[in-house]
VOGU-3710 file (C-alpha; in Angstrom, 3 decimals, decimal comma):
1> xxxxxxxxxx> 107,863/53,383/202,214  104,276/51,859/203,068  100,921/52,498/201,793  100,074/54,734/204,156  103,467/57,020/203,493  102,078/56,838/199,731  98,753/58,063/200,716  99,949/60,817/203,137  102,769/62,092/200,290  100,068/62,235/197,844
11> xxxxxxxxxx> 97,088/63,516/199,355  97,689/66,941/197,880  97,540/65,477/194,237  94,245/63,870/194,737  93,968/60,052/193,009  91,818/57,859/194,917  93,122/56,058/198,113  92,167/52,801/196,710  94,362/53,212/193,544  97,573/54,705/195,182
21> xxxxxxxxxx> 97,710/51,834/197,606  96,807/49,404/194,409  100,060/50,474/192,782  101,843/50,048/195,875  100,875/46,808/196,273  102,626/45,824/193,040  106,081/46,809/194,547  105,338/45,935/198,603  107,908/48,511/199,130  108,651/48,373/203,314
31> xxxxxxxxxx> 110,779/51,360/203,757  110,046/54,978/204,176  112,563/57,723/202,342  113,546/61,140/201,738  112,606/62,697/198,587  115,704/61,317/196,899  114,383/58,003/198,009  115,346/55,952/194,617  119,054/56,430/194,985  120,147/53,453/197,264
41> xxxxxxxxxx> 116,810/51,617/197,366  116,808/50,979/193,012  120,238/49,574/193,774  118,509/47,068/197,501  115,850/46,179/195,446  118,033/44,507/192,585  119,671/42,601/195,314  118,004/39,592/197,111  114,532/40,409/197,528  111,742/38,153/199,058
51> xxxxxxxxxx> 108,468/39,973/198,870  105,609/38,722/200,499  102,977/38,351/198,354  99,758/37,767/201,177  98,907/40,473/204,400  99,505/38,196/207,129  96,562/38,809/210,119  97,651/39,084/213,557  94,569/38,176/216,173  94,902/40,294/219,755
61> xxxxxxxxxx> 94,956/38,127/222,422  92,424/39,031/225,519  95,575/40,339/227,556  96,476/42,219/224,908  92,869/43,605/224,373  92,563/44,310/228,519  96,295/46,090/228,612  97,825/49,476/228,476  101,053/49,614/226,363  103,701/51,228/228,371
71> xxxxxxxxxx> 105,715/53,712/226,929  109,809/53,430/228,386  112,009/56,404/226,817  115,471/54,887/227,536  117,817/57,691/229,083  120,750/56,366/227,207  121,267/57,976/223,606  122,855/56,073/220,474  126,138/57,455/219,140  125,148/57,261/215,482
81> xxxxxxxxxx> 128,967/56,434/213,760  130,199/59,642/211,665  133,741/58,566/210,092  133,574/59,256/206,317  136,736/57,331/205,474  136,400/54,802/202,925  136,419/51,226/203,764  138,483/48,799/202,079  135,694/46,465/201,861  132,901/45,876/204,344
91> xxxxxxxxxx> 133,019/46,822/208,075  130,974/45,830/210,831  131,062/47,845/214,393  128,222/46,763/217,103  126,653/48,909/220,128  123,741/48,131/222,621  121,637/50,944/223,630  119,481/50,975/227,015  120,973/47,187/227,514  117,514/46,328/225,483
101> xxxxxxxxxx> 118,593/46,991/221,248  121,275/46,076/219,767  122,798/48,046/216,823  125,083/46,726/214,397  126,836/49,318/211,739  127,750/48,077/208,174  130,396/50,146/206,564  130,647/49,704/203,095  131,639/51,166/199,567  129,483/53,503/198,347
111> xxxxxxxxxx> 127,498/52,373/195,372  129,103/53,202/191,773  127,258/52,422/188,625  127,230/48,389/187,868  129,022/47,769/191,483  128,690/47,930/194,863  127,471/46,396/198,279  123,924/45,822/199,295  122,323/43,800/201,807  119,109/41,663/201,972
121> xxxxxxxxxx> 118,134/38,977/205,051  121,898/38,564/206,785  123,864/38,485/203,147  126,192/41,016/201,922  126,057/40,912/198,213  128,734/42,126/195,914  127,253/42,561/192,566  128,815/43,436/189,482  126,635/44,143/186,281  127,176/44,682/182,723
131> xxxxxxxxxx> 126,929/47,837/181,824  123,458/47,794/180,238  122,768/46,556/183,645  120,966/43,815/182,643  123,893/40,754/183,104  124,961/40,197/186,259  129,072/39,348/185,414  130,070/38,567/189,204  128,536/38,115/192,755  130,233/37,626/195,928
141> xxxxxxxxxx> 128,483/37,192/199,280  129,391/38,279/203,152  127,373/36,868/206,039  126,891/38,377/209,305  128,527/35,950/212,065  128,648/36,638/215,757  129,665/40,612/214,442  131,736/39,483/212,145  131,764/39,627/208,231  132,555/35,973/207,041
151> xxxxxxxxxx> 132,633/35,190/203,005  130,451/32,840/202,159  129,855/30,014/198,954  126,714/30,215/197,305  124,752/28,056/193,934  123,992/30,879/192,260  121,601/29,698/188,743  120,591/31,724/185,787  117,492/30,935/184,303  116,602/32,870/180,549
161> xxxxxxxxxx> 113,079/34,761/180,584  112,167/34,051/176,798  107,922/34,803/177,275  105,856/36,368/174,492  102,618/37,567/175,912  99,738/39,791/174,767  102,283/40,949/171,334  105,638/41,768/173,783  108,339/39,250/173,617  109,518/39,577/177,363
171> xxxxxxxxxx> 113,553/38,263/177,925  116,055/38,374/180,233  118,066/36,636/182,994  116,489/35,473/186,486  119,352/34,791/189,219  118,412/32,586/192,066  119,587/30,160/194,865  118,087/28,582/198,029  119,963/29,038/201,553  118,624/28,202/204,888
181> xxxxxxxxxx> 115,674/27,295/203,116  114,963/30,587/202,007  114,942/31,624/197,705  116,970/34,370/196,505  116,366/36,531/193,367  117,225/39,262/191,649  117,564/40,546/188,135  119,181/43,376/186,466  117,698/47,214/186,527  118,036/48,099/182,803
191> xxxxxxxxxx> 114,688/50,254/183,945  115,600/54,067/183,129  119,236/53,082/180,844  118,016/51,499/177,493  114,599/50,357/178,618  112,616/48,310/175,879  109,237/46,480/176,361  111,279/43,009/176,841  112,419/44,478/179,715  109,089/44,969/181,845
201> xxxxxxxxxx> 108,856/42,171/183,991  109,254/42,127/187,178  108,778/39,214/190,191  107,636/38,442/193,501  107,860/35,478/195,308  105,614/33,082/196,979  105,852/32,859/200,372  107,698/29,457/202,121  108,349/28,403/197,960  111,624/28,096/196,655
211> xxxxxxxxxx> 110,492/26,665/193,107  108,286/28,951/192,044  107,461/32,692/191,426  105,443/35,064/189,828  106,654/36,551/187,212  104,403/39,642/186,343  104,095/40,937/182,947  104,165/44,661/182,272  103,543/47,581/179,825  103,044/51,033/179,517
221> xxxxxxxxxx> 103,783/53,819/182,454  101,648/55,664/184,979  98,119/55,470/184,516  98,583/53,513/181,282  100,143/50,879/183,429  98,683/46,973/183,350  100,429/43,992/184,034  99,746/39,838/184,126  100,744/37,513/186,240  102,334/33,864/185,141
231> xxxxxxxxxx> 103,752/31,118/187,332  107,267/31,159/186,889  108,904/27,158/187,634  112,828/28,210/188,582  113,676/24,422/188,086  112,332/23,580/184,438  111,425/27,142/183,337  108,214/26,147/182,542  105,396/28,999/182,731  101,712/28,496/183,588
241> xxxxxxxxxx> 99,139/31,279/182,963  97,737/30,510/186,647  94,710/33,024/186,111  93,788/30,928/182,873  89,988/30,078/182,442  89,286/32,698/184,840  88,474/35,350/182,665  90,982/37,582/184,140  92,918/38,198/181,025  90,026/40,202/179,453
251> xxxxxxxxxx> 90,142/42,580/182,123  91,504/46,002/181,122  94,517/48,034/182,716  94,625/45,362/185,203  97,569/47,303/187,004  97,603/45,093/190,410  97,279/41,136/192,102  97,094/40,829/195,210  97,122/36,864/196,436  95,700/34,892/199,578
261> xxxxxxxxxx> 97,713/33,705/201,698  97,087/30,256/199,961  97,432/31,756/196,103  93,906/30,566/195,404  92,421/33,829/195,169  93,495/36,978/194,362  92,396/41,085/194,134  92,821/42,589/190,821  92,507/46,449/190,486  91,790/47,972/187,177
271> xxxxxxxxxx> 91,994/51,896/187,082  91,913/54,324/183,493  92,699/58,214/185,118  93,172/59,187/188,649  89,955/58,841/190,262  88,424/55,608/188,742  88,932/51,858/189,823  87,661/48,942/189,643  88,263/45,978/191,612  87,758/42,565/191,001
281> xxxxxxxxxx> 88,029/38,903/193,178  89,256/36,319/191,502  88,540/32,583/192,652  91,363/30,249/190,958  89,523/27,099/191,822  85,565/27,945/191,364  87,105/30,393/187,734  84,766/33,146/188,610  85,635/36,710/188,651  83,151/39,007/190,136
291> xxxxxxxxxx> 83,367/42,757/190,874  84,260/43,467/194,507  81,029/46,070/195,043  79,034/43,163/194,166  80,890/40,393/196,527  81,264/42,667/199,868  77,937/45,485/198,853  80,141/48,281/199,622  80,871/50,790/196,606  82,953/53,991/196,978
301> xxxxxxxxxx> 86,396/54,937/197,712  87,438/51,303/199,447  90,245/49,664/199,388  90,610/45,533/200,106  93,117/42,909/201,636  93,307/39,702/202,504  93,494/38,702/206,288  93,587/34,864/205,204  92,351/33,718/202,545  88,779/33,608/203,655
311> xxxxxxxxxx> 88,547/36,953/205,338  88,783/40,382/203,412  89,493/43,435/205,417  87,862/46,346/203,866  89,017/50,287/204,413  86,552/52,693/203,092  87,593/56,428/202,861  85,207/59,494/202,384  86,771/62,919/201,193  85,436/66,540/200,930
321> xxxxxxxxxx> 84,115/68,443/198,445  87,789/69,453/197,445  88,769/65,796/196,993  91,086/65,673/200,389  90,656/62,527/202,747  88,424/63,422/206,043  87,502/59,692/207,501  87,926/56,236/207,170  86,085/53,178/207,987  87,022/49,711/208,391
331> xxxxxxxxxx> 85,612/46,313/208,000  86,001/42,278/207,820  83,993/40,157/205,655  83,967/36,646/205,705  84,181/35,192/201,857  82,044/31,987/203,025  79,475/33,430/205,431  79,385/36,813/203,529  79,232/38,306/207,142  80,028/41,882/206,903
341> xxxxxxxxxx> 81,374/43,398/210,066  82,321/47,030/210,443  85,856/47,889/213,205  86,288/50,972/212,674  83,441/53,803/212,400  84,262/57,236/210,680  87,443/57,813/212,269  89,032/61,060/211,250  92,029/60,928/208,498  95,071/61,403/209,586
351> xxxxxxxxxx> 96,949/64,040/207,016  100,739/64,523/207,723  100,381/68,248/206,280  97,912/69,145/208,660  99,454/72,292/211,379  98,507/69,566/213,977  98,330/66,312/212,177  95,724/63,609/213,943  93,172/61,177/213,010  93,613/57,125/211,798
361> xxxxxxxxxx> 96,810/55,980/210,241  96,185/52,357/208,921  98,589/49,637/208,681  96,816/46,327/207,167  95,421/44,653/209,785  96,238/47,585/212,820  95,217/51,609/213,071  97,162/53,891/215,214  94,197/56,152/216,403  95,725/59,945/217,449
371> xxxxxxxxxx> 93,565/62,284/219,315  93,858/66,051/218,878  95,694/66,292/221,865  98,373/63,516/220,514  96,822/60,420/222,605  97,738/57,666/221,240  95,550/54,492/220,345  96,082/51,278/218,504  93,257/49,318/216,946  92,908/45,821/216,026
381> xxxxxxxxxx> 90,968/46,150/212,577  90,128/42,383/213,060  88,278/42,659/216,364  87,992/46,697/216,551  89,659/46,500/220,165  91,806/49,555/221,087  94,758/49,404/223,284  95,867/53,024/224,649  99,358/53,885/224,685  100,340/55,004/228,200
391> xxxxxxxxxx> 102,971/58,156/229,172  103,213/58,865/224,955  102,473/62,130/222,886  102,421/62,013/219,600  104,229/64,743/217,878  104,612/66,811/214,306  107,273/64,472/212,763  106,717/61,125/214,609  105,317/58,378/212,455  104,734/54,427/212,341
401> xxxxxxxxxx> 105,453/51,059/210,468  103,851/48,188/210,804  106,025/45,285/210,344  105,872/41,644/208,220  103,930/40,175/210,441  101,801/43,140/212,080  103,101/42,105/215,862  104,949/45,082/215,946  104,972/48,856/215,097  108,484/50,481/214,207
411> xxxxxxxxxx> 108,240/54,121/215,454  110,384/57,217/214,998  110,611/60,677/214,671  112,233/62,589/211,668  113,744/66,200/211,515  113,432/67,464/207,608  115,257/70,410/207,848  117,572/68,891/205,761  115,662/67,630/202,829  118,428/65,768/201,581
421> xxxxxxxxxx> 118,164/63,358/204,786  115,463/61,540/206,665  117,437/63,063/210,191  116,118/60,145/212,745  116,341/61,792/215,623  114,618/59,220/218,080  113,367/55,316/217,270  111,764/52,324/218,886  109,132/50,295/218,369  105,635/49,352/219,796
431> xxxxxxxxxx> 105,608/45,291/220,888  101,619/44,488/220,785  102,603/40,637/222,228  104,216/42,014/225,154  102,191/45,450/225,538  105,430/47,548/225,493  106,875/50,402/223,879  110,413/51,248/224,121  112,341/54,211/222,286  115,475/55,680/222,339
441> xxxxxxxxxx> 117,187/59,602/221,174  119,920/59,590/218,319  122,625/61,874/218,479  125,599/62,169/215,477  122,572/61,256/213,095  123,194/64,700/211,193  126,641/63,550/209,955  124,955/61,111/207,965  122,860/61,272/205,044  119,796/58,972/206,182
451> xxxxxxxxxx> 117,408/58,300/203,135  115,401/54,897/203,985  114,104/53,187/207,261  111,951/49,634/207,044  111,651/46,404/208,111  114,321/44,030/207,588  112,124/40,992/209,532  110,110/41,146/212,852  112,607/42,074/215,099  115,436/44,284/213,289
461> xxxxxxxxxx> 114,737/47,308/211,604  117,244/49,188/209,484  118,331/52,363/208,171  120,325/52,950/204,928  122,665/55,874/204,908  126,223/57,780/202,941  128,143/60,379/204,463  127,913/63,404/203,007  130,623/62,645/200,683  128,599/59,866/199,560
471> xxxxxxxxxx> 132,376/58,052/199,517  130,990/55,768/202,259  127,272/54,156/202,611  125,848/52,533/205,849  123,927/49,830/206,568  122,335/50,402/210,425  120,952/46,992/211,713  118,717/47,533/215,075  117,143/44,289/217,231  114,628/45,245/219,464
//
């Protein structure tokens, strides 16, 4: 799930844009799922995770801004796999579809309680936990080879979280490596089993560190939720309070920190109900904090991000008297000039439980613009260029992802008619280097339970599925 699945899911209920993408900020959740969505995703996200703390900008090149993205609908249709016997072990088959994607099909165990395979970045992990789930008593690790699975050796370390902070004495066990220069972590998930306020920590990592991370400090639920951040050293242990002198720690139900690129500045968002926020910009090396409304001069229902860590991009959103999202508009403003400069003017919303849904959906630093009559747009927020999507028609059911590095937007179209499954019925994705849009029809994809699609890195995007047995998960890698 994204921000903008957040904000179309919750539309009905009625908090403020800026605070439902806040709190989903805190998580930087990339896939979308099906209403049972925490089932095989609580179990991914204790694996191996690498969130990216900083929204990475992607600047249109002039051929880019002067093209038409072509829209190719392959004739040949994936075979989605369907056998519900149960693996011993991990299995890997492989297809290519249209001679242009390349699938790759993980077979694995389904999940039990305390056990069972996940996958994060090329690893298969095998991780066994205690049964408060919060020690992790063995881990074994697969690698994907030439379509094979190979066992691999890894340094695994255990570091003790022993932190008292603001009256809560947080503790626990961090589990890291570095491989191929890239850090590793995960914890346990005693979340929802014996939870106590030790246990409300949570991290994200830096991106290109493998020393560090932040380790953010949490308490209370839902609206009652705050959290602070502290710099987290994996090789002494050592914690800084990297917000100190700031003035940051006064702040109240500060619930989310968002970080530059660089970590010297970051957005905090304070909220108290569902339709009040406040957000603040914190400079680390100047120690001011100052309200956002008074840095950018724009106060109402906006939400901020960092393109770099001199540029803001601003998305301000303007609802009816019944408190549903009509508009949005967009802007950059440049931290050292102060220049404010608007992208995007008073586009309509789009609202997925609209009879015919249209208007803006907005991605970080890209909008996909659909007309009434399902034309198809995509906007640079940066420079406000559009680029028109040639032979497409956007469609009840279709939707978009942008992915880690906004080059590229993951597209497909789901079938809810069984609410248990996603039911991907056709994919591809929009390439905005290359001005091309390729996509492809699923068939088989009802013998499989589908509940997540995301990211995995730039170029392959997966889906996580069980048969209906739920004896047997699946792990379905596509490179585009």
């Amino acid at each position: 799930m994204n921000i903008n699945d957040y904000r179309r899911a919750m539309d009905r209920i009625g908090p403020a844009p800026e605070l439902k993408e806040r709190i989903m900020n805190q998580k930087n959740t990339k896939k979308k799922y099906t209403p049972a969505r925490r089932v095989f995703t609580v179990a991914l996200a204790a694996v191996l995770s690498i969130t990216c703390l900083a929204t990475v900008a992607f600047a249109a090149s002039p051929e880019l801004r002067a093209a038409v993205l072509s829209f190719f609908h392959m004739e040949e249709w994936e075979q989605v796999p369907n056998s519900s016997a149960s693996p011993d072990g991990p299995g890997i088959s492989r297809a290519e579809i249209g001679g242009s994607v390349k699938a790759q099909y993980i077979k694995m165990e389904q999940n039990t309680f305390g056990r069972g395979y996940n996958y994060f970045s090329g690893l298969l992990a095998d991780l066994e936990w205690s049964e408060d789930h919060r020690t992790l008593l063995s881990a074994e690790f697969v690698e994907i080879q030439d379509g094979q699975l190979v066992p691999i050796e890894v340094e695994m370390n255990t570091n003790r979280i022993d932190i008292a902070y603001d009256g809560i004495h947080y503790q626990g066990e961090l589990y890291w490596f570095v491989r191929d220069g890239l850090l590793y972590v995960t914890r346990g998930t005693p979340l929802g089993i014996e939870t106590t306020p030790e246990d409300e920590w949570y991290i994200e990592q830096i991106p290109g560190c493998t020393d560090a991370v932040i380790l953010n400090l949490a308490q209370g639920r839902q609206m009652d939720y705050t959290e602070y951040p502290m710099l987290y050293r994996l090789d002494t242990g050592e914690t800084e309070d990297i917000l100190a002198g700031t003035g940051a720690a006064e702040l109240e139900r500060a619930y989310s920190h968002l970080w530059s690129e660089d970590m010297r500045r970051v957005l905090i968002s304070c909220g108290e109900g569902p339709d009040w926020q406040e957000d603040w910009l914190c400079d680390l090396d100047a120690k001011t904090l100052t309200r956002l409304t008074e840095v950018t001069g724009l106060d109402g229902d906006v939400t901020a991000s960092f393109m770099d860590h001199d540029t803001l991009i601003l998305k301000e959103y303007f609802r009816d008297a019944d408190g549903l999202y009509q508009s949005a508009s967009c802007y950059t403003f440049d931290l050292s000039s102060k220049q404010l400069v608007k992208t995007l003017d008073n586009a309509p919303y789009y609202r997925w439980f609209d009879e015919n849904p249209s208007g803006a959906m907005l991605f970080g630093s890209r909008g996909v613009l659909i007309s009434p009559e399902g034309q198809v747009q995509v906007a640079d927020l940066q420079s406000g260029e559009r680029t028109a999507v040639e032979g497409f028609t956007f469609q009840t059911g279709d939707d978009f992802m942008i992915s880690p590095s906004q080059n590229k937007l993951l597209y497909y179209h789901s079938d809810h008619q069984d609410i248990g499954s996603l039911g991907i019925t056709q994919l591809g994705v929009i390439d905005l280097e290359k001005g091309v849009f390729i996509a492809f029809d699923r068939e088989g994809y009802e013998n499989l339970e589908e509940e997540a699609i995301g990211w995995e890195d730039d170029n392959t995007v997966s889906i996580n599925a069980h048969t209906p047995d739920r004896e047997t998960q699946y792990l379905l890698l596509y490179q585009f």
